[in-house]
N, C-alpha and C positions, 0 to 999 in steps of 0.2 A: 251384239253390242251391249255393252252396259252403261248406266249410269251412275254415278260418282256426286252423293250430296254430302258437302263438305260444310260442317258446323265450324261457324267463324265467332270469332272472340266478341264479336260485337250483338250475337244472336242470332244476325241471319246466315244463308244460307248462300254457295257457291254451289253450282252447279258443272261436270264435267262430261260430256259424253267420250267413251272410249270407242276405241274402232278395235274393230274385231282381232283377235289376237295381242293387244296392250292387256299387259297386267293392271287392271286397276288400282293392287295396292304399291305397284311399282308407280304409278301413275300421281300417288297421292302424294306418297314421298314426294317424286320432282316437283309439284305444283303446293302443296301444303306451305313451302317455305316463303312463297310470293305472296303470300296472302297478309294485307295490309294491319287487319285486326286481328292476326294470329287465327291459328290450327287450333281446334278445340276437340272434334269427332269426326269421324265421318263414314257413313252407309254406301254399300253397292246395291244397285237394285237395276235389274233388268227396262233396257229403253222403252220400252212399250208399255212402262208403269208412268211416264210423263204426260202429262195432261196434252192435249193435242194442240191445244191455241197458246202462245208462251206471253202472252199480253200481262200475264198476273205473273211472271216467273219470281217478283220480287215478293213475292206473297205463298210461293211454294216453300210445303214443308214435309219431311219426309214424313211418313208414316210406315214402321215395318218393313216393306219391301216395296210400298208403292210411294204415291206422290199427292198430299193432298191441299189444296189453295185454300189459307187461311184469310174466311170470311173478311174480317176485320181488316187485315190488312190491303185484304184487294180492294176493298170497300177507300181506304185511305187512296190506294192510289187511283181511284177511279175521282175522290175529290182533287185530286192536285190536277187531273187531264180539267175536270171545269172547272178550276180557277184557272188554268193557262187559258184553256179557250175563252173565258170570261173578260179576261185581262187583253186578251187578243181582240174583241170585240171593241172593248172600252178603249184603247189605248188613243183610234182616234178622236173620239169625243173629248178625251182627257186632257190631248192636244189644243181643242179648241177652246176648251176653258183655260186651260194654261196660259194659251199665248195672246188669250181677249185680243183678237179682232176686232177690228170696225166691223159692224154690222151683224155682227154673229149676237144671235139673241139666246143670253146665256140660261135664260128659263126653258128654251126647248131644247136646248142642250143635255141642259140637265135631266128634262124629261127623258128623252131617248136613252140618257143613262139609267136612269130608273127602269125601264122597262125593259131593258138586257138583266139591272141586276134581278128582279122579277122572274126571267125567263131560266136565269140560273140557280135563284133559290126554290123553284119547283124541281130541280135539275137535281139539287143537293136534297133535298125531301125525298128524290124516286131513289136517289143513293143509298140513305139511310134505311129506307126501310124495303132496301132486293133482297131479297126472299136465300139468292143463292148466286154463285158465281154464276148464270146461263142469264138472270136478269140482271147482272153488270154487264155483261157484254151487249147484252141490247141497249142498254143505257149510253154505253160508250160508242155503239154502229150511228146513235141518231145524233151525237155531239159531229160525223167526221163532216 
């Protein structure tokens, strides 16, 4: 089986696995012409050069013949998982300040909001400075 990483006009990268006996530069033709930001290059490299967990697929980048998860980018999408969970957290609080209720006291309201965002700009500090994609993924196992 191979794999097929397709350089897109936009920078990044499509991904194709082939199944055993597809041509993959037949493969590229058919699918190259779907692709929304244009065909730009594209590498074969054996399936077993792909990273094993596909969490960062959007962050993979070819190297040579293998596959390798650009820091920076996995890092980006590990902030967009805790601002969704953050926003997920907040959203009822946001509700309660929004729709000012009778009796809802909007200072602990607000408190309890502070201390989610708290929890998450610790969250974004451990982001900033993982060492390597093994401590994003642990970053990301304690957000589930």
């Amino acid at each position: 089986m191979s794999v097929i990483a397709i350089t897109r006009g936009d920078g990044n990268y499509s991904w194709c696995l082939c199944q055993p006996g597809v041509d993959p530069e037949a493969e590229v033709l058919r699918i190259s012409k779907d692709i929304p930001s244009g065909y730009v290059a594209h590498a074969v490299m054996p399936a077993g050069s792909l990273p094993a967990r596909w969490t960062f697929v959007e962050a993979w980048e070819p190297v040579g013949i293998t596959v390798a998860t650009n820091i920076l980018k996995a890092k980006d999408l590990c902030h967009r998982v805790r601002r969704a969970k953050r926003d997920e957290e907040l959203a009822p609080l946001d509700k309660l300040i929004a729709s000012q209720i009778p009796g809802t006291n909007p200072a602990q309201v607000e408190q309890q909001r502070q201390v989610i965002r708290d929890k998450y700009a610790v969250v974004q500090t451990q982001i900033d400075s993982a060492p390597d994609v093994d401590a994003l993924y642990a970053i990301l196992d304690t957000l589930k």
